[in-house]
N, CA, C and O atoms as CSV, one atom per row, in Angstrom:
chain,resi,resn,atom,element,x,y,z
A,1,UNK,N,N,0.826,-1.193,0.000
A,1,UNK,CA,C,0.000,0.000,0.000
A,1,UNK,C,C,0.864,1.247,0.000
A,1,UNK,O,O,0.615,2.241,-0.683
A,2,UNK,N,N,2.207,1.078,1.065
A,2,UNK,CA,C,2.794,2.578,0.939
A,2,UNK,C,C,3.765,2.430,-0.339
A,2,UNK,O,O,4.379,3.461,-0.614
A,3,UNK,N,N,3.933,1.641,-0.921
A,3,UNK,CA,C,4.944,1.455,-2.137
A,3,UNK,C,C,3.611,2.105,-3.303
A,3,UNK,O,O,4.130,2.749,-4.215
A,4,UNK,N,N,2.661,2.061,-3.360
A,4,UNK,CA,C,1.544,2.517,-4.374
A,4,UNK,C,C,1.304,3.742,-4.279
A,4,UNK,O,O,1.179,4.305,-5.367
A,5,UNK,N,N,1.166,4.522,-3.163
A,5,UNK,CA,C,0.731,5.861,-2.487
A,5,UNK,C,C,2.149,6.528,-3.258
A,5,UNK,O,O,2.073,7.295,-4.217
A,6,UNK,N,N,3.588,6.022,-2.564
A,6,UNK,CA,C,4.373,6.757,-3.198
A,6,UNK,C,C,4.871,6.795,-4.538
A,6,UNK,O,O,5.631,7.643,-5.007
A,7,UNK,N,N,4.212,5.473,-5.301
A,7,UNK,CA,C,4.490,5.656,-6.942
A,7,UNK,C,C,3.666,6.636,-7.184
A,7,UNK,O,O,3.979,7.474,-8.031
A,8,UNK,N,N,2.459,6.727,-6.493
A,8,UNK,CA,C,1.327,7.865,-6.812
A,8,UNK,C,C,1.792,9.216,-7.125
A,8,UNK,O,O,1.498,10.040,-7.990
A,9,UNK,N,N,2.713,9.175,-6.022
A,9,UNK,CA,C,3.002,11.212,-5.304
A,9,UNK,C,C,4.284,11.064,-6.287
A,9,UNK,O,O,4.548,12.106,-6.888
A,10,UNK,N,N,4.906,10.247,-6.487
A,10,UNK,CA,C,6.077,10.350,-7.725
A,10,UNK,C,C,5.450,10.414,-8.560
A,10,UNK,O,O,5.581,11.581,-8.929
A,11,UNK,N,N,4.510,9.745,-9.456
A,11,UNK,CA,C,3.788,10.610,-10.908
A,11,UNK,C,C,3.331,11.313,-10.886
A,11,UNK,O,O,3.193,11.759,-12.025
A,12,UNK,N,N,2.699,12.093,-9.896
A,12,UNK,CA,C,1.834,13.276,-9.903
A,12,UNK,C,C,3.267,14.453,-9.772
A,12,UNK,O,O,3.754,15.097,-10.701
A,13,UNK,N,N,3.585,14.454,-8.700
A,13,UNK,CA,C,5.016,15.377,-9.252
A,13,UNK,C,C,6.118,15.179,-9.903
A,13,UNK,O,O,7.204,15.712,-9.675
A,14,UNK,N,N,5.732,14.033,-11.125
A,14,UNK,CA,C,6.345,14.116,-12.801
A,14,UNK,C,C,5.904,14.617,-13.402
A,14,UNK,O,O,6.593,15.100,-14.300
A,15,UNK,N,N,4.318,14.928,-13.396
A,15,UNK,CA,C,3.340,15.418,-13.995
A,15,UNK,C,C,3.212,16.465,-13.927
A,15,UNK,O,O,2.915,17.069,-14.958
A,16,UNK,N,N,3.364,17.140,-12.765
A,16,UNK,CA,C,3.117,18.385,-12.724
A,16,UNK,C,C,4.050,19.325,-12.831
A,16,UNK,O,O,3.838,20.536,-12.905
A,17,UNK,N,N,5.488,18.572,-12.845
A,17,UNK,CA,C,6.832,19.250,-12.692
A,17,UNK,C,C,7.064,19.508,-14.730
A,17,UNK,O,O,7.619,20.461,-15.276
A,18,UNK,N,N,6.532,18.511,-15.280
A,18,UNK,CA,C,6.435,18.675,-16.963
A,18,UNK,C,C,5.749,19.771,-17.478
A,18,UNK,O,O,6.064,20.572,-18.358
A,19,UNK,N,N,4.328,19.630,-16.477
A,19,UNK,CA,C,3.620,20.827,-16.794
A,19,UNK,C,C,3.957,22.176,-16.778
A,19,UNK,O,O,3.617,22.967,-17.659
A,20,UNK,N,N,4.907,22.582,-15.366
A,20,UNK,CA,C,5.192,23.720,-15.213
A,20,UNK,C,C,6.757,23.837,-16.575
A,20,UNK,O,O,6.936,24.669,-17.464
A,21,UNK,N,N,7.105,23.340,-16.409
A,21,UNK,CA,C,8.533,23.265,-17.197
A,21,UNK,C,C,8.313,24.156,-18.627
A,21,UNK,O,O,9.106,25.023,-18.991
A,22,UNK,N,N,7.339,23.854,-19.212
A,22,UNK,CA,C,7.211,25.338,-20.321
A,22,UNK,C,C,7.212,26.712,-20.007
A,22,UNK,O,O,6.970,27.664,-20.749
A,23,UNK,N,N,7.469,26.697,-18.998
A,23,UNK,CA,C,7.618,28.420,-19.057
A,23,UNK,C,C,6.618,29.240,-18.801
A,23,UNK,O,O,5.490,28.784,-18.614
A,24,UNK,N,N,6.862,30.509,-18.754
A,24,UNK,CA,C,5.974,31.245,-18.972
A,24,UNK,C,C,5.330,31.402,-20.221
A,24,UNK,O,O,5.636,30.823,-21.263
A,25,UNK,N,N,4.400,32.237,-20.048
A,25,UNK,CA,C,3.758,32.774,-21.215
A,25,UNK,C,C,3.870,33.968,-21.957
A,25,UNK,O,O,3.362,35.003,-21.526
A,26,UNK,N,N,4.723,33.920,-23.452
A,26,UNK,CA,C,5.396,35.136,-23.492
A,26,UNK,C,C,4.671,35.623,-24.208
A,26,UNK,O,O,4.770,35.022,-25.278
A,27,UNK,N,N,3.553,36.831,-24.309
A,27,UNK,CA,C,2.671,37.736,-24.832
A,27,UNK,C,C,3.381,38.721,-25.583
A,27,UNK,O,O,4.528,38.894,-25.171
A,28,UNK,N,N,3.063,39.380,-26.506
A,28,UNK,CA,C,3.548,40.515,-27.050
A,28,UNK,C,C,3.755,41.600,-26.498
A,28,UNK,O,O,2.870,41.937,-25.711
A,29,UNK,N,N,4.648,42.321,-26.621
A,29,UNK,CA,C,4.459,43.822,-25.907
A,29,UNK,C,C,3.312,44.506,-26.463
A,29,UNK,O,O,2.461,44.067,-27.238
A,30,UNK,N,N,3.453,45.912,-25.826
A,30,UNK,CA,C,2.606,46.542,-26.120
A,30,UNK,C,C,2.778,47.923,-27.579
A,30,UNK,O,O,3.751,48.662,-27.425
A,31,UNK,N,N,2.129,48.128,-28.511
A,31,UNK,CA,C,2.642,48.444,-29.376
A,31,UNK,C,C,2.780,50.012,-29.345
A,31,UNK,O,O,1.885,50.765,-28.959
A,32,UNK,N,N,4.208,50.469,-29.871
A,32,UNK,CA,C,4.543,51.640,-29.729
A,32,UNK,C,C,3.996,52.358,-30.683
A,32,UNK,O,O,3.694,53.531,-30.460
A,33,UNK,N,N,3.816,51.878,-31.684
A,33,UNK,CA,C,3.516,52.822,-32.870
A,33,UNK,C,C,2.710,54.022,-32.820
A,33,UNK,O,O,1.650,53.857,-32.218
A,34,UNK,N,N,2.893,55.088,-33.243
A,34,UNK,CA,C,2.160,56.277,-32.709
A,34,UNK,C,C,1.367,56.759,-33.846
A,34,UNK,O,O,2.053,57.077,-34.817
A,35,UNK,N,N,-0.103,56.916,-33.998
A,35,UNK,CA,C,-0.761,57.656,-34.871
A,35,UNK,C,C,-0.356,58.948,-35.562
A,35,UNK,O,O,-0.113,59.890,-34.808
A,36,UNK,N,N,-0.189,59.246,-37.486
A,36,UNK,CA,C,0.157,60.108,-37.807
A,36,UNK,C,C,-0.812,61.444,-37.939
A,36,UNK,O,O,-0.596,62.560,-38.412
A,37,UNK,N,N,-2.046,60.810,-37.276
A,37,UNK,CA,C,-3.206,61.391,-37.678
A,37,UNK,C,C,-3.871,61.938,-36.228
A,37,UNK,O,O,-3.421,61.787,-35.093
A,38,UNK,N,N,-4.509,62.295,-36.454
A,38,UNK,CA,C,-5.419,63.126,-35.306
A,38,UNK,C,C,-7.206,62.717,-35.210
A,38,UNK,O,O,-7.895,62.962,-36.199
A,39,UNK,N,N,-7.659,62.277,-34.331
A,39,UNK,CA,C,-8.989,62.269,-34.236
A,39,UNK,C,C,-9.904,62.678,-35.394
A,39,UNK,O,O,-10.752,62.083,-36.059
A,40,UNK,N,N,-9.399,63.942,-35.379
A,40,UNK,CA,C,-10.802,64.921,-35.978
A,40,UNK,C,C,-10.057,64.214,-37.815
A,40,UNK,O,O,-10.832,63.789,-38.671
A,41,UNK,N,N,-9.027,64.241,-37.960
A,41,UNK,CA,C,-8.071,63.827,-39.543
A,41,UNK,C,C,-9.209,62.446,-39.867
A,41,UNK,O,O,-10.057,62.289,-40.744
A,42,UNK,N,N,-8.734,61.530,-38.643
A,42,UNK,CA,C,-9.305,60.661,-39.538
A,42,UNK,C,C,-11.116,60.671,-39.365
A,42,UNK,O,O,-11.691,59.953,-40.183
A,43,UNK,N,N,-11.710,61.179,-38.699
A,43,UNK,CA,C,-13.488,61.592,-38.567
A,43,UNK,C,C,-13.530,61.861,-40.544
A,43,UNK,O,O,-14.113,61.267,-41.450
A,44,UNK,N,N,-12.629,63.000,-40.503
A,44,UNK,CA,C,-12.882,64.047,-41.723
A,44,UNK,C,C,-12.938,63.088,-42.699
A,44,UNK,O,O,-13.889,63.197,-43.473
A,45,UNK,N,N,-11.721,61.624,-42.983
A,45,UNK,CA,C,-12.043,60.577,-43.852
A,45,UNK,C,C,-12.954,60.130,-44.140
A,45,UNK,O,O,-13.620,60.113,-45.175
A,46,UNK,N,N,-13.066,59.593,-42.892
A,46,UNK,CA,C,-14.202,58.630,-42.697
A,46,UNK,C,C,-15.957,59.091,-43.508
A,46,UNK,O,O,-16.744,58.319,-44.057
A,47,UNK,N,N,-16.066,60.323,-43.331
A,47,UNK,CA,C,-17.053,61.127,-43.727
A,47,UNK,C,C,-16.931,61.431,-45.371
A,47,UNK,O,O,-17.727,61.200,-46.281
A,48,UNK,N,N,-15.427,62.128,-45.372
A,48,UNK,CA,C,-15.318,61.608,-47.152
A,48,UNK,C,C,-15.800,60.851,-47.802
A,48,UNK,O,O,-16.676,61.048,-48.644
A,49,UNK,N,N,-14.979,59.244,-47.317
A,49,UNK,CA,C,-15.404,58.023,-47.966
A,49,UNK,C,C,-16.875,57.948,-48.053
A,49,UNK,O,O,-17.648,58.128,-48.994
A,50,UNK,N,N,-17.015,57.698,-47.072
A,50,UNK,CA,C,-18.917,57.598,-47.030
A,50,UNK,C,C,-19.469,58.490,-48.191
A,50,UNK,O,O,-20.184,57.925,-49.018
A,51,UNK,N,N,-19.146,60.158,-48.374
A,51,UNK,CA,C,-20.064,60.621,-49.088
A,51,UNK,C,C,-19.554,60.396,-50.483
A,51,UNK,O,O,-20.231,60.865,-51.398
A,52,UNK,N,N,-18.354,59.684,-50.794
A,52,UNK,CA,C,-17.922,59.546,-52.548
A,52,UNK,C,C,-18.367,57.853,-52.396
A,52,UNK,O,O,-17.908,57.197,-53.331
A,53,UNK,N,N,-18.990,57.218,-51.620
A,53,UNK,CA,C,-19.202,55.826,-51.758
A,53,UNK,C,C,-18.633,54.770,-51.582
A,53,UNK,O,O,-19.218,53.698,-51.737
A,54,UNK,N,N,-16.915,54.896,-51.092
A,54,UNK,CA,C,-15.979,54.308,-51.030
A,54,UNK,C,C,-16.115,53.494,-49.747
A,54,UNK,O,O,-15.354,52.528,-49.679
A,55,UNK,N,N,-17.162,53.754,-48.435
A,55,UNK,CA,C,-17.398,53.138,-47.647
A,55,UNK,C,C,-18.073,51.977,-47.353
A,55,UNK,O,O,-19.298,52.042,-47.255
A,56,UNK,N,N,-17.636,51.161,-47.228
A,56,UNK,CA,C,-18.848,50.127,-46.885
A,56,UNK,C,C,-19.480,49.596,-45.492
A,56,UNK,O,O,-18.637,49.472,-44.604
A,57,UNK,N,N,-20.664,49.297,-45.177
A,57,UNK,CA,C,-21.026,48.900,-43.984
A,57,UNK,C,C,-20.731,47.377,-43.766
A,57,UNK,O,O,-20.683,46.635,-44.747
A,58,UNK,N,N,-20.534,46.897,-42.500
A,58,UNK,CA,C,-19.982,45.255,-42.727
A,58,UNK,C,C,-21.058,44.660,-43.049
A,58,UNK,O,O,-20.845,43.698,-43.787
A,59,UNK,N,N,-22.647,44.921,-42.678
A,59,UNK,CA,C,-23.418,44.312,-43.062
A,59,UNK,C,C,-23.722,44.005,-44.481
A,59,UNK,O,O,-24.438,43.113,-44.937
A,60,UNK,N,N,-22.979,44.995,-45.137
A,60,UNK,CA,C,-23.520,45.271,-46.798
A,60,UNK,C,C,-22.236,44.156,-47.325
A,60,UNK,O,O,-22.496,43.685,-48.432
A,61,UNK,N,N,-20.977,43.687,-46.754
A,61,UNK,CA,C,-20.662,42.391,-47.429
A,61,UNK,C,C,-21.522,40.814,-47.958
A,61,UNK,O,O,-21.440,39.918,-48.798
A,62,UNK,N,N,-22.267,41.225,-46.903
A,62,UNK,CA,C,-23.213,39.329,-46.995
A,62,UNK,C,C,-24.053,39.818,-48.385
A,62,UNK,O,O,-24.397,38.803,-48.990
A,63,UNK,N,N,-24.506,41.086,-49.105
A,63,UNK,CA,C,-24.886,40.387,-50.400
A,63,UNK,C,C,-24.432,40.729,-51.249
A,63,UNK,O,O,-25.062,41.232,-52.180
A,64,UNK,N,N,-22.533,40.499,-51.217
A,64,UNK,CA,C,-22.182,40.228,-52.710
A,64,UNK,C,C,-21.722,38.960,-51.850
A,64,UNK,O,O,-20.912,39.284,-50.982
A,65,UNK,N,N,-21.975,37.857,-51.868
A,65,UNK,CA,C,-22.188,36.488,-51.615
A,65,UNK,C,C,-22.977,35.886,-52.434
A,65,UNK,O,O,-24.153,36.248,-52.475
A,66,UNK,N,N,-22.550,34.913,-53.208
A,66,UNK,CA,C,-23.527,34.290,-54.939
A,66,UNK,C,C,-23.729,33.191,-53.796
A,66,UNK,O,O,-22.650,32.673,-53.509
A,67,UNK,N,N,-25.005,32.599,-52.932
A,67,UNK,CA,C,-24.853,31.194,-52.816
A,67,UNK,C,C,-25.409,30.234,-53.637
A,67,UNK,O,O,-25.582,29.079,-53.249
A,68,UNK,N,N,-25.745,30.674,-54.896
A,68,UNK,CA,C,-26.140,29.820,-55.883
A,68,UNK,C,C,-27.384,29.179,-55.785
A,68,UNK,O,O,-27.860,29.441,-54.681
A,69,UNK,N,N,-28.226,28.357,-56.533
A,69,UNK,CA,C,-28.872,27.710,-56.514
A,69,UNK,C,C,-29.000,26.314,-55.991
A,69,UNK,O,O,-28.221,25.413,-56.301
A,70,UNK,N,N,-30.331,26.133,-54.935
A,70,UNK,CA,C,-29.964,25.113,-54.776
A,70,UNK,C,C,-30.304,23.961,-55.026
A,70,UNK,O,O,-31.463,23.762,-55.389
A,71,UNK,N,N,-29.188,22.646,-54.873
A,71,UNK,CA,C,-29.484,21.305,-55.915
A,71,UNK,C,C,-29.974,20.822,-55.921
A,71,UNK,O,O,-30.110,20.261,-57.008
A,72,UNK,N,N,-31.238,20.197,-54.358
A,72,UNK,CA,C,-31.866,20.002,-53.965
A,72,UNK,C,C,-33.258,20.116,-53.136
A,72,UNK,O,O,-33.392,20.980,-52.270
A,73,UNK,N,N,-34.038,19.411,-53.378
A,73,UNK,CA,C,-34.983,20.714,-52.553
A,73,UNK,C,C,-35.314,19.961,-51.564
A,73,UNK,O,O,-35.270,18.750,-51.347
A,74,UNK,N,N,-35.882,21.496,-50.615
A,74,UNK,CA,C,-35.687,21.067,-48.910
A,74,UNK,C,C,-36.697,20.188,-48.445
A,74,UNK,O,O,-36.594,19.628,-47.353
A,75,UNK,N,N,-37.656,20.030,-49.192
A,75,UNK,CA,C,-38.135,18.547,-48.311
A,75,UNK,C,C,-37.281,17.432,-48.578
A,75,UNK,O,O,-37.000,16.736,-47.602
A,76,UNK,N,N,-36.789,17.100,-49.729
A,76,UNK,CA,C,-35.987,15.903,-49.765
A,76,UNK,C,C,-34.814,15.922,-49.002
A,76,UNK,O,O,-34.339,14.798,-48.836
A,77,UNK,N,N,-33.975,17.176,-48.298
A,77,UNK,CA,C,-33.040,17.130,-47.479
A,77,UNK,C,C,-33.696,16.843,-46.148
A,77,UNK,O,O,-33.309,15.850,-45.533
A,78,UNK,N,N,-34.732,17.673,-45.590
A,78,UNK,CA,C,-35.143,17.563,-44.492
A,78,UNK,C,C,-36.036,16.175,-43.990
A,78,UNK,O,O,-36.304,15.799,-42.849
A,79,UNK,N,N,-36.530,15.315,-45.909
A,79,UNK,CA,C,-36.796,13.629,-45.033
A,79,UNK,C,C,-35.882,12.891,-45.174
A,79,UNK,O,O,-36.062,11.674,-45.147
A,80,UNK,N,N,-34.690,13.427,-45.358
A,80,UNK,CA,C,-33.476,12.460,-45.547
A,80,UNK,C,C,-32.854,12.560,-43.549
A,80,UNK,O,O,-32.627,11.689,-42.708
A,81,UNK,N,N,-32.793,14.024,-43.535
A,81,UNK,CA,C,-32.433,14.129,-41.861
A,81,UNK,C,C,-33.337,13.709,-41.100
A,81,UNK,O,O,-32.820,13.170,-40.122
A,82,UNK,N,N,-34.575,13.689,-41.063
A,82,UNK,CA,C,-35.563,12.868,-40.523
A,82,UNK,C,C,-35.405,11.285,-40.696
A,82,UNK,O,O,-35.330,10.787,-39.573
A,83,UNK,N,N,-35.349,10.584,-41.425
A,83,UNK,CA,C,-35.033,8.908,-41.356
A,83,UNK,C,C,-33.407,8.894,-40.926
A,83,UNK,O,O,-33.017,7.803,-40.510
A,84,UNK,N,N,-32.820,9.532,-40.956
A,84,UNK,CA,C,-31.442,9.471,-39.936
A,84,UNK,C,C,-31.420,10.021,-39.134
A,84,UNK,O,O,-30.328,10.541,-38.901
A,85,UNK,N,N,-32.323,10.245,-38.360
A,85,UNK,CA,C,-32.753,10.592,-36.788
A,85,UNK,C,C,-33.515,9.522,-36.566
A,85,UNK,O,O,-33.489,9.209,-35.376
A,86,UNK,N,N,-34.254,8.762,-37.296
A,86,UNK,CA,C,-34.890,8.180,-36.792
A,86,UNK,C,C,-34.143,6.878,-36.403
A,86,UNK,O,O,-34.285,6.201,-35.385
A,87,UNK,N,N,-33.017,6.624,-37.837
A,87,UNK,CA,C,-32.482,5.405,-37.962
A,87,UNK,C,C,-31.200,5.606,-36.534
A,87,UNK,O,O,-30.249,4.827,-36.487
A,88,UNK,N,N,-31.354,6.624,-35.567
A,88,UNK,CA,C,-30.229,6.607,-34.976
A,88,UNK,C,C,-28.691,7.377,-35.372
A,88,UNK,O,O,-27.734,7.595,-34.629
A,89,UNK,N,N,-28.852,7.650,-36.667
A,89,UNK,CA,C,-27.350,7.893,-37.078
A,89,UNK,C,C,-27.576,9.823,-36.934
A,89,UNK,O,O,-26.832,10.418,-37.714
A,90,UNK,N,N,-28.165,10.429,-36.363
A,90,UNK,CA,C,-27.267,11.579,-35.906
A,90,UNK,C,C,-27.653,11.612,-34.222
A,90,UNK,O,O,-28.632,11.224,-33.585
A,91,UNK,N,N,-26.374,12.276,-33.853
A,91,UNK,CA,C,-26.001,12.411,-32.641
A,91,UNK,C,C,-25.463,14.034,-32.291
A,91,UNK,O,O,-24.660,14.773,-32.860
A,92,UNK,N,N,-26.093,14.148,-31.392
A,92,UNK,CA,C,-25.478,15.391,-30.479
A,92,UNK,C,C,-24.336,15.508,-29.871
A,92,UNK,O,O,-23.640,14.497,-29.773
A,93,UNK,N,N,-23.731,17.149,-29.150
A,93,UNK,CA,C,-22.689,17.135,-28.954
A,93,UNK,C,C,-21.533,16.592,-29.027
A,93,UNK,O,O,-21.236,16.373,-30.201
A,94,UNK,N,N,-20.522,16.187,-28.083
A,94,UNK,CA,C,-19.717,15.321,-28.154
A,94,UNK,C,C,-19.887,14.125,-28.573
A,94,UNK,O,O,-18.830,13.566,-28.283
A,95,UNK,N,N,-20.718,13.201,-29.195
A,95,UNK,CA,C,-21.182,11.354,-29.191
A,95,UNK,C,C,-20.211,11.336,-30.093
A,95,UNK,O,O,-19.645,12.347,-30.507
A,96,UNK,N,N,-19.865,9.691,-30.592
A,96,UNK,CA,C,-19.282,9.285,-31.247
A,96,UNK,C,C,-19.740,9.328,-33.122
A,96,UNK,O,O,-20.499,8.481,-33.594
A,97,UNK,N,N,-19.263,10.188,-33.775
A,97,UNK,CA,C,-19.813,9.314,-35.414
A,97,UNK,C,C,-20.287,8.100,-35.685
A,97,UNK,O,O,-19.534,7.125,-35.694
A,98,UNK,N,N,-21.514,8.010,-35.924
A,98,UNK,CA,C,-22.303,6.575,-36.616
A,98,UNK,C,C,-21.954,7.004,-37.705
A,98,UNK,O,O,-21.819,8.153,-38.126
A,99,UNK,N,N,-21.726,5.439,-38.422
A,99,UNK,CA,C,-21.646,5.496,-39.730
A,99,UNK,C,C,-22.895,4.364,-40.700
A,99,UNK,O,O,-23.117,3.199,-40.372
A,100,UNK,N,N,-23.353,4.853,-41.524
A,100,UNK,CA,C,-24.527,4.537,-41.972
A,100,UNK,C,C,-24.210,3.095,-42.788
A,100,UNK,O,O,-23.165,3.161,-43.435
A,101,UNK,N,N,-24.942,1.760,-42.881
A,101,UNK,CA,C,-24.716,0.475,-43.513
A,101,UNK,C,C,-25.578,0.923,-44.652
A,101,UNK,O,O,-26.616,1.581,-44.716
A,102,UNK,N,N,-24.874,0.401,-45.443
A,102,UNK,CA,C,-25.445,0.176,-46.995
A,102,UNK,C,C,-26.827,0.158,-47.422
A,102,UNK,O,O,-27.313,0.526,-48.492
A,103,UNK,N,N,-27.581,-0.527,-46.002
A,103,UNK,CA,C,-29.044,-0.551,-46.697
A,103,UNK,C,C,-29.444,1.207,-45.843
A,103,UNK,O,O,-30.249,1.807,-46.555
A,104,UNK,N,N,-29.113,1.900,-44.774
A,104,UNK,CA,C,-29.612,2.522,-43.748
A,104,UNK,C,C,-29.179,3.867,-44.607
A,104,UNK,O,O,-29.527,5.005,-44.289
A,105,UNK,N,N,-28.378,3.545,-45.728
A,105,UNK,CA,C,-28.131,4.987,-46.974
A,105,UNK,C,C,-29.254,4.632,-47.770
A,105,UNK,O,O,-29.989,5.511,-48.218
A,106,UNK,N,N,-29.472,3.318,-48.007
A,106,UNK,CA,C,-30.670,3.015,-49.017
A,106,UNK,C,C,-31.325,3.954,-48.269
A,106,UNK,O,O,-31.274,5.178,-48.393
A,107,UNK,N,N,-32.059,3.174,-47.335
A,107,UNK,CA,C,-33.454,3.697,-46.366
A,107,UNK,C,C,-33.407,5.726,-46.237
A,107,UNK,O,O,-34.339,6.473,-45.938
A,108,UNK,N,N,-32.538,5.940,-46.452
A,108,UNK,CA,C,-31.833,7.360,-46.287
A,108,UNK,C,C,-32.643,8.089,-47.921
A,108,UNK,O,O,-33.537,8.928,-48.023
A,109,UNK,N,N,-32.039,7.505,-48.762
A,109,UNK,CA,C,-32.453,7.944,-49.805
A,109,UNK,C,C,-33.517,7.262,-50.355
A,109,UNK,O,O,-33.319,7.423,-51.559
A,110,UNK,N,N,-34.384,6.693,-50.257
A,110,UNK,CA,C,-36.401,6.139,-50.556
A,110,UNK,C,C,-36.589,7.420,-49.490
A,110,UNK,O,O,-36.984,8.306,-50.247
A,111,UNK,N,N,-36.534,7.902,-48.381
A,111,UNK,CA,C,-37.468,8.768,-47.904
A,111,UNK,C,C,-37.222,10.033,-48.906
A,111,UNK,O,O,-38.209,10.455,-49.509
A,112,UNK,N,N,-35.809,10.734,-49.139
A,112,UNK,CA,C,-35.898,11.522,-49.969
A,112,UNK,C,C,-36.537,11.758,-51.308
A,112,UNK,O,O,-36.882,12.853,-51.753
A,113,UNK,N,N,-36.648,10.604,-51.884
A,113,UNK,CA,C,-37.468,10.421,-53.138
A,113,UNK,C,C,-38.399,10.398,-52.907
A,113,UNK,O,O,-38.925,11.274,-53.594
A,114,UNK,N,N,-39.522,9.674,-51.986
A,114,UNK,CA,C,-40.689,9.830,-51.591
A,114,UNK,C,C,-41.065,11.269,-50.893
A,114,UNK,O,O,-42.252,11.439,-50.617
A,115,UNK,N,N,-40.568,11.824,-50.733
A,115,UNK,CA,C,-40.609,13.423,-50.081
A,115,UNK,C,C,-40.633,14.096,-51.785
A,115,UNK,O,O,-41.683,14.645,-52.119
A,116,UNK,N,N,-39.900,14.059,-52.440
A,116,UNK,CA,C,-40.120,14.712,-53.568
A,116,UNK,C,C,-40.783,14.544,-54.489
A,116,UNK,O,O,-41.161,15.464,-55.216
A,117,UNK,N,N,-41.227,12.637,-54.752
A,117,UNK,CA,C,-42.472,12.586,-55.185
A,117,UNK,C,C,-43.787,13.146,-54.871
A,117,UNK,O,O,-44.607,13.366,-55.763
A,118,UNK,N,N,-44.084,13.453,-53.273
A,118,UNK,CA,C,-45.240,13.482,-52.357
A,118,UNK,C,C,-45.047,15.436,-53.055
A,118,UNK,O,O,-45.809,15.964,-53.865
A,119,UNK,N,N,-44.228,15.868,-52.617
A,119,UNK,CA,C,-44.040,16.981,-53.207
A,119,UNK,C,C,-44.280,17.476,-54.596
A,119,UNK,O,O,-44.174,18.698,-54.702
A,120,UNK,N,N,-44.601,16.773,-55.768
A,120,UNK,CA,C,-44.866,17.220,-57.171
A,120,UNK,C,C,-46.096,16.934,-57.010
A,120,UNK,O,O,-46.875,17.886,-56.960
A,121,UNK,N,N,-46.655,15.504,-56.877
A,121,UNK,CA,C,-47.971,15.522,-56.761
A,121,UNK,C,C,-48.773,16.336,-55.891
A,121,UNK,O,O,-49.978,16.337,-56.140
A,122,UNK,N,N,-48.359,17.047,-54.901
A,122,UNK,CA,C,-49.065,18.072,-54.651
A,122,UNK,C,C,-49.196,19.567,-55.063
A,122,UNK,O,O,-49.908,20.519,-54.747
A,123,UNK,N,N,-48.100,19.302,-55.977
A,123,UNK,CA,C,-47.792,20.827,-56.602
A,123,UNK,C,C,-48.975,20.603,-58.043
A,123,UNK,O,O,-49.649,21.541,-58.469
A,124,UNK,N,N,-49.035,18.940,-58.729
A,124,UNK,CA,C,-49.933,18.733,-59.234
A,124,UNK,C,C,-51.421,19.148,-59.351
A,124,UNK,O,O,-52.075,19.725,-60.220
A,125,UNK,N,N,-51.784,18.462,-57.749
A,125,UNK,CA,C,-52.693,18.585,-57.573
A,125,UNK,C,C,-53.321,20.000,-57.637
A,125,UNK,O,O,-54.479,20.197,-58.004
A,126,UNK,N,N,-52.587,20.823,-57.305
A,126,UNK,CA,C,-52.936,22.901,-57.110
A,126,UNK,C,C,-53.415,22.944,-58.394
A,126,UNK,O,O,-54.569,23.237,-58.708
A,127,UNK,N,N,-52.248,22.562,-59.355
A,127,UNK,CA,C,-52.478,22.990,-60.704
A,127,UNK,C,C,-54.077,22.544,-61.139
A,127,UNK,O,O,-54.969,23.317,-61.489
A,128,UNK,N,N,-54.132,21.530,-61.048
A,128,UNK,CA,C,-55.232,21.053,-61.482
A,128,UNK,C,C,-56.884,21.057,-60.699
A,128,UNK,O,O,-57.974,20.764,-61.192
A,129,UNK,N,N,-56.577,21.451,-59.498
A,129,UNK,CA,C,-58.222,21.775,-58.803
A,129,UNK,C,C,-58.477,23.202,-59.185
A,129,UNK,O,O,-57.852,24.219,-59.486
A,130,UNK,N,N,-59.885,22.709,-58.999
A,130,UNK,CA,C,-60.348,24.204,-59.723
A,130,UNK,C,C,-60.156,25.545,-58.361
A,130,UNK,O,O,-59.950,25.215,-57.193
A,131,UNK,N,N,-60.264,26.941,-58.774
A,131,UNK,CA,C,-60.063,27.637,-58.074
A,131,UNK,C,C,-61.065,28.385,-57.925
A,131,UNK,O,O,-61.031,29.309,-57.112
């Protein structure tokens, strides 16, 4: 028992003696560089740009973003994630990756097709009842 206790307190202060052994933590200084400009200098820009157009708001990046068209349509994605919730294969947070068997991709893709069949024939059906 005391031969175990002290292999104990010998790995724990191997362990912890490794840990400390990197050092400190060496952060950057602090930066000297000194502004060539003045408050009100760069306001006066800033106001420039804006009124010749040269400014942009960050929000106004997200629509020059092309996300294209998409390849699929969302019921057939959303009964494909539905029968792999059902079949078990997605998991939350930390869990391990399931990986899907040959027939459980089959079963994966019949719900998607049946979602997009169920989907025309009802787009059918609009067309064709009277209004």
């Amino acid at each position: 028992m005391k031969q175990t206790s002290l292999l104990y307190v010998v790995s724990l202060l191997a362990v912890a003696s490794a840990a400390s052994a990197q050092g400190p933590v060496d952060y950057p200084g602090e930066s000297t560089a000194a502004s060539t400009l003045t408050r009100a200098e760069v306001q006066a820009d800033l106001l420039a740009a804006k009124a010749s157009g040269q400014h942009m708001k960050q929000y106004a990046l997200r629509s020059y973003i092309d996300w294209g068209k998409a390849v699929r349509p969302r019921a057939e994605v959303v009964a494909e994630l539905r029968e792999a919730q059902r079949l078990g294969l997605v998991g939350y947070g930390e869990v391990e990756a399931r990986i899907a068997t040959p027939e459980q991709e089959r079963q994966i893709a019949e719900a998607g097709r049946r979602a997009v069949e169920q989907a025309h024939v009802a787009v059918e059906n609009l067309k064709t009842s009277p209004r």
